[in-house]
PDBQT receptor file of N, H, CA, C and O in Angstrom, charges set to zero:
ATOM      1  N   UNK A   1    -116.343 -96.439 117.422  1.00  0.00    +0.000 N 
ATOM      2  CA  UNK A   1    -115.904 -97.104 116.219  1.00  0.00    +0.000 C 
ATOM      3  C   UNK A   1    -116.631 -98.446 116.124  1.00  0.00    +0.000 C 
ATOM      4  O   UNK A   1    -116.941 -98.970 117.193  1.00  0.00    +0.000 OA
ATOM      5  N   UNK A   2    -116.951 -99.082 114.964  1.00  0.00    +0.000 N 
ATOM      6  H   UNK A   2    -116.699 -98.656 114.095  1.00  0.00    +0.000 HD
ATOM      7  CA  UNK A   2    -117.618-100.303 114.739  1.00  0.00    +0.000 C 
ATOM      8  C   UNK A   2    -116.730-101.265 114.593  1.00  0.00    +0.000 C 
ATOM      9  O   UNK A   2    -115.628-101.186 114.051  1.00  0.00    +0.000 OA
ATOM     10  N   UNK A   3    -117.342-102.372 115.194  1.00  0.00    +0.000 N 
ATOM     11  H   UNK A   3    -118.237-102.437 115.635  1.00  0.00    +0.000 HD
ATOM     12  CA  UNK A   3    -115.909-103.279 115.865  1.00  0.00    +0.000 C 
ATOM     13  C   UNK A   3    -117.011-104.448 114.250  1.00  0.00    +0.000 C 
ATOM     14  O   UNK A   3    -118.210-104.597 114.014  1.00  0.00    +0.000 OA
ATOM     15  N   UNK A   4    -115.725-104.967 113.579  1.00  0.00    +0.000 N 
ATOM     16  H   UNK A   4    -114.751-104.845 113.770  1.00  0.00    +0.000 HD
ATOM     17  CA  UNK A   4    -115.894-106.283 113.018  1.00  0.00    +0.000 C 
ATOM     18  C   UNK A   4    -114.819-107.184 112.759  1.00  0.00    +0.000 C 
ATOM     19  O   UNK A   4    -113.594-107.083 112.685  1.00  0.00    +0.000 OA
ATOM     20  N   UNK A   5    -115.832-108.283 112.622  1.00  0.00    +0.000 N 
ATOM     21  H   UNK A   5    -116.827-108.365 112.682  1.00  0.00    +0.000 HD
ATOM     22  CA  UNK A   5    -114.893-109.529 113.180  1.00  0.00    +0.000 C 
ATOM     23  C   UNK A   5    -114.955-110.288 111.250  1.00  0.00    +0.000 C 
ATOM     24  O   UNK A   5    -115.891-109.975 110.513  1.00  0.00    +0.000 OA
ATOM     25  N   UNK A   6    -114.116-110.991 110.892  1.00  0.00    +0.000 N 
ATOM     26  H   UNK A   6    -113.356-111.245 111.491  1.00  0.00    +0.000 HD
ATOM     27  CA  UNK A   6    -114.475-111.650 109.667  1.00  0.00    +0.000 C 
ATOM     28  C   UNK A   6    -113.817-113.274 109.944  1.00  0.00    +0.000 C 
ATOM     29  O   UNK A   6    -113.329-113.611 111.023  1.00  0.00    +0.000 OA
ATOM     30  N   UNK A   7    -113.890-113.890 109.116  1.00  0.00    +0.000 N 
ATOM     31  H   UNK A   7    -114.287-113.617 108.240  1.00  0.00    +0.000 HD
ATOM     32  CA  UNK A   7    -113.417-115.326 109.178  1.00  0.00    +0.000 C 
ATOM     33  C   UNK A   7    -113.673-116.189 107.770  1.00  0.00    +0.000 C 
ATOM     34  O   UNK A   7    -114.745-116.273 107.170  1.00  0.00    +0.000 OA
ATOM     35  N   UNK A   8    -112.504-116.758 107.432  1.00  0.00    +0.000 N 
ATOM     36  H   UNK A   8    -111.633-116.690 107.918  1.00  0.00    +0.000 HD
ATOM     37  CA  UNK A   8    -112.612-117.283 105.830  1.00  0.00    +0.000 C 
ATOM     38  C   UNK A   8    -112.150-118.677 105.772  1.00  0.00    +0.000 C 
ATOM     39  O   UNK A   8    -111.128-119.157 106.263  1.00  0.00    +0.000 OA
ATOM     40  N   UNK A   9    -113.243-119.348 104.963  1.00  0.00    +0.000 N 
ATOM     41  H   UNK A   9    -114.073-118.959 104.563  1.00  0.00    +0.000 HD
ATOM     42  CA  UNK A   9    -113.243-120.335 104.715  1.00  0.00    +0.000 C 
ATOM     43  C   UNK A   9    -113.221-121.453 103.673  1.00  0.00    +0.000 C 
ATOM     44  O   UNK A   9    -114.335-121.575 103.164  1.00  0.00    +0.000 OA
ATOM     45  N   UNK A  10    -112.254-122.367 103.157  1.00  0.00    +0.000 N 
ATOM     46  H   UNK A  10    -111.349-122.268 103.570  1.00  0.00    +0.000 HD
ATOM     47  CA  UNK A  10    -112.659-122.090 101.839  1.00  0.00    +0.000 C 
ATOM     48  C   UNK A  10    -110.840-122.149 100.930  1.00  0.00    +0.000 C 
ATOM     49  O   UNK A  10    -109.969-122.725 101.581  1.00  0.00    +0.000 OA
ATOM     50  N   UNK A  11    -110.537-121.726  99.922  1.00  0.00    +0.000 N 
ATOM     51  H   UNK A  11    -111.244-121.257  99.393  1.00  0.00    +0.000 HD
ATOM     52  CA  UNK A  11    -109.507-122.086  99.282  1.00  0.00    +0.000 C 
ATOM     53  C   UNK A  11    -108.651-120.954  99.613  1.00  0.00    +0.000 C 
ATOM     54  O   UNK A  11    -108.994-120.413 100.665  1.00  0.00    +0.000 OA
ATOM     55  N   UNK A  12    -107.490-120.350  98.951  1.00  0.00    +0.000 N 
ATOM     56  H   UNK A  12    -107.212-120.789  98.096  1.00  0.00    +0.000 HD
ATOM     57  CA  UNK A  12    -106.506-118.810  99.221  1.00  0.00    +0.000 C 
ATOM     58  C   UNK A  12    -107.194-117.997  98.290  1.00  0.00    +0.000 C 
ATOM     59  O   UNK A  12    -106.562-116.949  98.157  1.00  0.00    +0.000 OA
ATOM     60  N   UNK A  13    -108.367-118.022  97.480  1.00  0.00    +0.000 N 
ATOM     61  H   UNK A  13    -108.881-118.874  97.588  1.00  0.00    +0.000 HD
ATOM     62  CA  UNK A  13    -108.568-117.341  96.578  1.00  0.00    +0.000 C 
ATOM     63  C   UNK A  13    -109.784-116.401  98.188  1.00  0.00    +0.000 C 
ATOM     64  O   UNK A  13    -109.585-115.383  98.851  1.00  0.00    +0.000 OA
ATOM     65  N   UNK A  14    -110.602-117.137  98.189  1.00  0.00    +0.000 N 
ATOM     66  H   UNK A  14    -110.764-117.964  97.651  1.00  0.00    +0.000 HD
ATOM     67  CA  UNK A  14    -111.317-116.704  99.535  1.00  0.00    +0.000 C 
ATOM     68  C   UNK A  14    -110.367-115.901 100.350  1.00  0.00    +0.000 C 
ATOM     69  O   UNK A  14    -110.667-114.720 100.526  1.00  0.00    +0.000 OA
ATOM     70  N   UNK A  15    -108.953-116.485 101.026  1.00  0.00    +0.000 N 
ATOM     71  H   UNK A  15    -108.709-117.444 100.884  1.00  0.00    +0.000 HD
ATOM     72  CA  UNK A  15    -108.446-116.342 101.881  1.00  0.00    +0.000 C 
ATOM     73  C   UNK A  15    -107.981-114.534 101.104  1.00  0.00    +0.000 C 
ATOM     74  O   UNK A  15    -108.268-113.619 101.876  1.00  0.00    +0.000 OA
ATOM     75  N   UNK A  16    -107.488-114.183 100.052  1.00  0.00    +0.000 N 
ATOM     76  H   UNK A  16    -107.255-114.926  99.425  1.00  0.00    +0.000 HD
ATOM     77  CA  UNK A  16    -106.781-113.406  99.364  1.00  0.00    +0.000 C 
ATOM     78  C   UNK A  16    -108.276-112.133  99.453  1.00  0.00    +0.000 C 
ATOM     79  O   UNK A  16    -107.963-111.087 100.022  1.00  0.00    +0.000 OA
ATOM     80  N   UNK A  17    -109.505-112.193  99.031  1.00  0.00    +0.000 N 
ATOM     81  H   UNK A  17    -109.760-113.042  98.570  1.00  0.00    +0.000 HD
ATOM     82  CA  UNK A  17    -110.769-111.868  98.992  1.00  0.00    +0.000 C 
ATOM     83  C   UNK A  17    -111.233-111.136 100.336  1.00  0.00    +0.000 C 
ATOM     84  O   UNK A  17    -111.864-110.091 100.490  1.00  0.00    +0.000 OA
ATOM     85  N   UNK A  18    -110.544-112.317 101.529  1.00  0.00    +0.000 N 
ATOM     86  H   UNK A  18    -110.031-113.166 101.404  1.00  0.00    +0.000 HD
ATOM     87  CA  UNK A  18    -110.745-111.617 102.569  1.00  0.00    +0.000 C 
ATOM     88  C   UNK A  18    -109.781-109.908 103.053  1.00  0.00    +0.000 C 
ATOM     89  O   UNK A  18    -110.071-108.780 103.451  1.00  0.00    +0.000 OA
ATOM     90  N   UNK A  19    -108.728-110.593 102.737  1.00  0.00    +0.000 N 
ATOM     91  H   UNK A  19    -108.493-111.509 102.414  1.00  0.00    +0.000 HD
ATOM     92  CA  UNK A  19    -107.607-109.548 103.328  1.00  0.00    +0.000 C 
ATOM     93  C   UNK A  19    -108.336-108.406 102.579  1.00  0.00    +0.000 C 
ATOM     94  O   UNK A  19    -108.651-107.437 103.270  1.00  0.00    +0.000 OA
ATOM     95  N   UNK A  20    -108.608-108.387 101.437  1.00  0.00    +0.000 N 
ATOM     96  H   UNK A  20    -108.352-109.174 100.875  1.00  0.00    +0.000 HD
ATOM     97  CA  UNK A  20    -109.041-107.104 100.462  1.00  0.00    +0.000 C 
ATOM     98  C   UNK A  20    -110.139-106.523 100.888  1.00  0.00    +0.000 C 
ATOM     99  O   UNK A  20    -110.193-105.295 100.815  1.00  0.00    +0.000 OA
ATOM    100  N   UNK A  21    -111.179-107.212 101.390  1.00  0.00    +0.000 N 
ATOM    101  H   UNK A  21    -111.135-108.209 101.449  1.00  0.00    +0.000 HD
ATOM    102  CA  UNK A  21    -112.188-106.756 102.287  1.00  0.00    +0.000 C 
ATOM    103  C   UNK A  21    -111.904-106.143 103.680  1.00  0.00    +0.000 C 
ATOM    104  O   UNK A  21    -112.534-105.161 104.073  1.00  0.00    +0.000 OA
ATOM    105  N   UNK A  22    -111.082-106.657 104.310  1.00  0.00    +0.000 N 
ATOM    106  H   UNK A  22    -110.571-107.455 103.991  1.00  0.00    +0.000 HD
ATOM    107  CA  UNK A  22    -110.609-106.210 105.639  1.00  0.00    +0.000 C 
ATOM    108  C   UNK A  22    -109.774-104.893 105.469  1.00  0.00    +0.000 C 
ATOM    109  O   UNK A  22    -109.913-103.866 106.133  1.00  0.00    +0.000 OA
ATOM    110  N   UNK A  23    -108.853-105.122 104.424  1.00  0.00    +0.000 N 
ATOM    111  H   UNK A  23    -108.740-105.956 103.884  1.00  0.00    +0.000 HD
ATOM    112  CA  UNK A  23    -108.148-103.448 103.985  1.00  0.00    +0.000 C 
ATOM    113  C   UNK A  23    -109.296-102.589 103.923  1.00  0.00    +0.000 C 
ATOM    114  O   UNK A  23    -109.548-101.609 104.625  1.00  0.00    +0.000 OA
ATOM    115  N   UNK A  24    -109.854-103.015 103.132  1.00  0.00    +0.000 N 
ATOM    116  H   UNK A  24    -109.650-103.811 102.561  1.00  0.00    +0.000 HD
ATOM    117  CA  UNK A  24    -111.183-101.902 103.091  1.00  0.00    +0.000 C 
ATOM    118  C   UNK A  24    -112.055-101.181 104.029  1.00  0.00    +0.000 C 
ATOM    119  O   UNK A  24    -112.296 -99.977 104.115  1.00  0.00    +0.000 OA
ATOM    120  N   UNK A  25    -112.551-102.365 104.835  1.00  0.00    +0.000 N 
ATOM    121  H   UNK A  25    -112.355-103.344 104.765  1.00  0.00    +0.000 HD
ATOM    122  CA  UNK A  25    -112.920-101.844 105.873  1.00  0.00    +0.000 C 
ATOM    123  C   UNK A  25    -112.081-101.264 106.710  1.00  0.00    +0.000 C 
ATOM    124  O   UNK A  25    -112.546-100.181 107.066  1.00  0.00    +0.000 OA
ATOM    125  N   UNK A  26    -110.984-101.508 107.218  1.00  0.00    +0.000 N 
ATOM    126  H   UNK A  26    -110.607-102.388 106.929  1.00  0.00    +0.000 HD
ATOM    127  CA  UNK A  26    -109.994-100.296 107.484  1.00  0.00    +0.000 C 
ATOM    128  C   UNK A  26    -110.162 -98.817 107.427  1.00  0.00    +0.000 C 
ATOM    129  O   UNK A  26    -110.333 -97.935 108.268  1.00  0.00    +0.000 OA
ATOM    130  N   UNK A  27    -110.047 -98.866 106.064  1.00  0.00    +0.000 N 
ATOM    131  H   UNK A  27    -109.908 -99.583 105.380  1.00  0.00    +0.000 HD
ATOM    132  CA  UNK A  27    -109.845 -97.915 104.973  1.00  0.00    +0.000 C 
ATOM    133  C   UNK A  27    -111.086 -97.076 105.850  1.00  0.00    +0.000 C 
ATOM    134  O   UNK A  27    -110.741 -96.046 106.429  1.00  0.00    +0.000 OA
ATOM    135  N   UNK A  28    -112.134 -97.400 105.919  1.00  0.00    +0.000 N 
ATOM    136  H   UNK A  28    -112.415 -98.236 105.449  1.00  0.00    +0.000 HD
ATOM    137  CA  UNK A  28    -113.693 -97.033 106.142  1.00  0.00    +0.000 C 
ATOM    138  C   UNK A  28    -113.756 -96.486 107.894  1.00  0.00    +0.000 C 
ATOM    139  O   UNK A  28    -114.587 -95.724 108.387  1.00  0.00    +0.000 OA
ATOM    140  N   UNK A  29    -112.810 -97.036 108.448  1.00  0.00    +0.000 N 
ATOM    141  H   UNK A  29    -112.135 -97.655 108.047  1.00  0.00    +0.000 HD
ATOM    142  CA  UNK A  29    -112.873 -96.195 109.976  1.00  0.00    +0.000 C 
ATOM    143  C   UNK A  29    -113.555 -98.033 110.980  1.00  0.00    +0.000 C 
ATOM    144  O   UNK A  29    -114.080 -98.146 112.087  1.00  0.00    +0.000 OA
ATOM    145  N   UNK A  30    -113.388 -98.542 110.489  1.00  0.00    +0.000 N 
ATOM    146  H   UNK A  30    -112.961 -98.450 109.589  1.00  0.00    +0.000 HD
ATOM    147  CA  UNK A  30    -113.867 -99.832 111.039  1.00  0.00    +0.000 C 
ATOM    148  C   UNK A  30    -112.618-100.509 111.644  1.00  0.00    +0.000 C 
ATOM    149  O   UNK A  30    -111.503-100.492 111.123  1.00  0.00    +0.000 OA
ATOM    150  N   UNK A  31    -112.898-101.023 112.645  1.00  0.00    +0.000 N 
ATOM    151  H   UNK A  31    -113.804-101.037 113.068  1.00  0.00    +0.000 HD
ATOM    152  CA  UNK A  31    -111.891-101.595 113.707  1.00  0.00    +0.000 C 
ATOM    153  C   UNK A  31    -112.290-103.276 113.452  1.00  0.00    +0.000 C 
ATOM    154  O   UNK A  31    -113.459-103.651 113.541  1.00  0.00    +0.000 OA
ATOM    155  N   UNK A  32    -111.269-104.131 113.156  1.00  0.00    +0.000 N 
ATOM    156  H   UNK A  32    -110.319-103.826 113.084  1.00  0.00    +0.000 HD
ATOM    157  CA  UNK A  32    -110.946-105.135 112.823  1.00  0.00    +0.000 C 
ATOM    158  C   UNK A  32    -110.538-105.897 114.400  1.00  0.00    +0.000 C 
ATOM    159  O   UNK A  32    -109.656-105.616 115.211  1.00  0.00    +0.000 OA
ATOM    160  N   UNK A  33    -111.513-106.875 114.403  1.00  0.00    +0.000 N 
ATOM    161  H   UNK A  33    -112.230-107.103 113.744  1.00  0.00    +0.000 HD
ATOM    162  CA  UNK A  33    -111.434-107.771 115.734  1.00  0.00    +0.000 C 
ATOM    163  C   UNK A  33    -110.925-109.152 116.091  1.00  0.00    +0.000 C 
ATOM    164  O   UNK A  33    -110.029-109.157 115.247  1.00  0.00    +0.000 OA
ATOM    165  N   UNK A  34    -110.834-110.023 116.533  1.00  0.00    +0.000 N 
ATOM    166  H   UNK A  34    -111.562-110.019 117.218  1.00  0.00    +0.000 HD
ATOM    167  CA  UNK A  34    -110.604-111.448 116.535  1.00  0.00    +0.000 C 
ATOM    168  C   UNK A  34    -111.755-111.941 116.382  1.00  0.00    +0.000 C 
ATOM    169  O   UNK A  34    -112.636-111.319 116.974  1.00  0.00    +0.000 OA
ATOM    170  N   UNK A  35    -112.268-113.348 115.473  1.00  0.00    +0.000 N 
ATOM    171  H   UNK A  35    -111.552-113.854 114.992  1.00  0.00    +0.000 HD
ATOM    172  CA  UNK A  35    -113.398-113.859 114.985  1.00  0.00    +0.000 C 
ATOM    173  C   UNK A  35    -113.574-115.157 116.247  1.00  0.00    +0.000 C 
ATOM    174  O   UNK A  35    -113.227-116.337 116.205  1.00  0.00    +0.000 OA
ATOM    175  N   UNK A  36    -114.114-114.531 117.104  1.00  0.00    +0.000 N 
ATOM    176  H   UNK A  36    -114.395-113.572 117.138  1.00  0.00    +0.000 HD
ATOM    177  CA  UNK A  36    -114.198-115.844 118.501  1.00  0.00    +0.000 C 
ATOM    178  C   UNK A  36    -115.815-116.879 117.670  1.00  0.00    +0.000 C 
ATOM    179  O   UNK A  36    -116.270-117.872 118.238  1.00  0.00    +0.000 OA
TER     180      UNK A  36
């Protein structure tokens, strides 16, 4: 599985942008990591 990491920066509109991206990638078989 493909490991990714994300990190947002920036106002809640970004912050809101991210989560929707991260569902997605989900969605896609992608494993969601901690952003060290």
């Amino acid at each position: 599985m493909t490991r990714v990491a994300l990190t947002t920066l920036g106002c809640k509109v970004n912050q809101y942008e991210s989560a929707e991206i991260i569902e997605d990638l989900k969605k896609r078989g992608f494993d969601i990591v901690p952003f060290d």
